[in-house]
C-alpha positions, 0 to 999 in steps of 0.5 A, spaced: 500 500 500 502 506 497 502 512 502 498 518 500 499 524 501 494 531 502 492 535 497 496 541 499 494 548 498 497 551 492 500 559 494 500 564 489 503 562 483 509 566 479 509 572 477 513 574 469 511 580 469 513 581 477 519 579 475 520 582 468 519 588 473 523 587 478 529 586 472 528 592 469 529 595 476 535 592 477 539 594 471 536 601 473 541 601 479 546 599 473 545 604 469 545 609 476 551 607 478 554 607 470 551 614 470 554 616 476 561 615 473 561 617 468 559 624 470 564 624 475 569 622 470 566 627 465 572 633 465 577 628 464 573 625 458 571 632 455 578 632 456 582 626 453 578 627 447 579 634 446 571 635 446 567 640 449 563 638 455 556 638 453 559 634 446 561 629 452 555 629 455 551 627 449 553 620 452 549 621 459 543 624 455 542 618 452 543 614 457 539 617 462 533 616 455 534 609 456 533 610 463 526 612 463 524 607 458 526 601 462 524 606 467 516 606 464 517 598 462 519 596 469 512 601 472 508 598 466 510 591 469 511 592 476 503 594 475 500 589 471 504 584 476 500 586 481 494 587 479 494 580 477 490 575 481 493 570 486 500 571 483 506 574 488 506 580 489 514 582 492 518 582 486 512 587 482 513 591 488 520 592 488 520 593 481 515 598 481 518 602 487 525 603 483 522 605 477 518 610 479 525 612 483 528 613 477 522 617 473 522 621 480 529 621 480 529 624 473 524 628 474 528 632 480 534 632 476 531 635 469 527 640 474 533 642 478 538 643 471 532 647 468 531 652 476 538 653 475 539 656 467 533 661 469 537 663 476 544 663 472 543 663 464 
């Protein structure tokens, strides 16, 4: 005789678009810290290639346009993820959090830059 086991409860089941979500806020963080970097290393760029340092920032701009689309993809993800029922719900939420601090980030950044050309410019 064979020993059966109990039906057991199934929990939530995966979530691709959680976890699409939560990848795109991971790179996220990558391409912060690429970023970063290179704005940091910006003078010395402009610098080695003997160009100016808004020639040399075209670099960053088109980073940060790629930041906020992955941004927009990980936000459109991370809600789909949860308002799907009887899925798990973490990694959509993470996701989510770190793309719309991505767009918030931007935003504040685009604002910022824009304040001080009207102070200053």
């Amino acid at each position: 005789m064979h020993a059966t086991s109990a039906p057991t409860a199934a929990g939530p089941r995966p979530n691709p678009c959680g976890t699409a979500s939560l990848v795109c806020g991971i790179l996220l963080l990558l391409f912060s810290f690429i970023t970063t970097a290179l704005a940091q290393a910006m003078p010395i760029i402009a610098q080695n290639f003997d160009l100016a340092i808004s020639q040399a920032a075209v670099g960053l701009q088109l980073l940060s346009g790629v930041s906020a689309l992955i941004a927009l993809i990980a936000v459109a993800l991370g809600i789909i993820g949860l308002v799907q029922k009887d899925r798990r719900r973490a990694a959509a939420i993470i996701g989510t959090t770190l793309g719309v601090a991505q767009l918030l980030s931007g935003a504040g950044a685009v604002l910022s830059g824009l304040l001080v050309g009207l102070a200053f410019g």
